[in-house]
C-alpha positions in Angstrom: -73.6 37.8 -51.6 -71.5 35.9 -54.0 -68.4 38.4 -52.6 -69.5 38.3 -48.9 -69.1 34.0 -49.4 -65.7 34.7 -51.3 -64.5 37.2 -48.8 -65.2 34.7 -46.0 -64.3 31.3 -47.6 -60.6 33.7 -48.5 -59.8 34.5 -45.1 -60.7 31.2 -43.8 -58.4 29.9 -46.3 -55.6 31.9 -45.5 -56.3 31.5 -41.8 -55.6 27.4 -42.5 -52.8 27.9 -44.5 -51.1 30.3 -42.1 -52.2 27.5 -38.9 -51.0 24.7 -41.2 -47.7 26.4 -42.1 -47.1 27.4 -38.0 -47.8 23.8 -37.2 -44.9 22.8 -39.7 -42.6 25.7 -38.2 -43.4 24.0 -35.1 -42.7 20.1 -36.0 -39.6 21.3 -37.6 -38.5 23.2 -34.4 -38.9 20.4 -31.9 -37.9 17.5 -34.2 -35.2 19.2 -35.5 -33.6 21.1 -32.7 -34.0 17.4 -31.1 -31.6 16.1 -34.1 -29.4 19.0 -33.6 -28.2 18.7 -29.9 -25.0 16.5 -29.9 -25.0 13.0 -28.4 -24.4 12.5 -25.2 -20.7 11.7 -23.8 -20.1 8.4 -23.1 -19.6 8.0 -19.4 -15.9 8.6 -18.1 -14.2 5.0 -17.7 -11.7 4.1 -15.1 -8.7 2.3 -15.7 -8.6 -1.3 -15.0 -7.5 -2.9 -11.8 -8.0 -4.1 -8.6 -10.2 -1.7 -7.3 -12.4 -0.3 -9.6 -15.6 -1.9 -9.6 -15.2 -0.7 -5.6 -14.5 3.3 -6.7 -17.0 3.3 -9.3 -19.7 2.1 -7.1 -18.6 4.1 -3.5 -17.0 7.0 -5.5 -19.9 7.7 -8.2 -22.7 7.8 -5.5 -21.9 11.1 -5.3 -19.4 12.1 -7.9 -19.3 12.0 -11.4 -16.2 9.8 -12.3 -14.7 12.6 -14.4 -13.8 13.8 -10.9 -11.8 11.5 -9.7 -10.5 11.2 -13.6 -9.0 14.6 -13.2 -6.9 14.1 -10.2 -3.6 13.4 -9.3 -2.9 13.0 -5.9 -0.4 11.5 -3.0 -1.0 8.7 -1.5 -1.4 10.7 1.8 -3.7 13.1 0.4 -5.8 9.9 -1.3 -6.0 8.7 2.3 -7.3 12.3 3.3 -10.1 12.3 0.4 -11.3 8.5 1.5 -11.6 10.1 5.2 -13.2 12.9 4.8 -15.8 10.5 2.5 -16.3 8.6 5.4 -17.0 11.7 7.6 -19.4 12.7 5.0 -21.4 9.2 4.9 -19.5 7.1 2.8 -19.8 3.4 3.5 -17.0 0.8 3.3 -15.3 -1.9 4.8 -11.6 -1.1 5.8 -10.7 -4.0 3.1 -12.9 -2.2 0.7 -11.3 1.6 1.9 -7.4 -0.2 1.6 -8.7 -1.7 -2.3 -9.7 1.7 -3.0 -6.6 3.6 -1.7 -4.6 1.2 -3.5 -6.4 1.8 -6.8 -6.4 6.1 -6.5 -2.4 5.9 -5.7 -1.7 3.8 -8.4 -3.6 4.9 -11.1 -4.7 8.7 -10.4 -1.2 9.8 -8.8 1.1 13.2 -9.3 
């Protein structure tokens, strides 16, 4: 009888152990894999000017900023972009559409 309880009270044993040390794997995994992923990147910035605060609100609706970061174009084809925006459901005044052509040709040109 003495063996039987042993036998019992053993694997039970070694069942917690093995439950408790998968638990750990497991806090370890999450928490640490959480730790491990690199920060996030800041949001892109525009430079200043008249005109920003207008193609960071109208622009980043539907684009991320890093967008219109990356290019360099005309004047005419600036003009293009803002009406095919408009086509698409953008909504500005024509002073606001004029403050943002300004600020694309100046700062995001060839």
């Amino acid at each position: 009888m003495t063996a039987l309880l042993a036998a019992r009270f053993g694997t039970r044993r070694r069942s917690l152990v093995a439950g408790f040390a998968l638990g750990l794997l497991l806090c370890f995994v999450v928490h640490g894999g959480a730790h491990a992923q690199p920060a996030p990147e800041p949001p892109y910035t525009l430079p200043d000017g008249e005109g920003r605060d207008l193609v960071q609100f109208h622009c980043a609706i539907c684009h991320d900023l890093g967008i219109v970061r990356q290019q360099r174009l005309s004047e005419r084809i600036w003009n293009e972009v803002l009406n095919d925006m408009k086509k698409n459901g953008a909504v500005f005044t024509d002073e606001q559409r004029a403050a943002i052509l300004d600020y694309l040709a100046k700062h995001f040109r060839p």
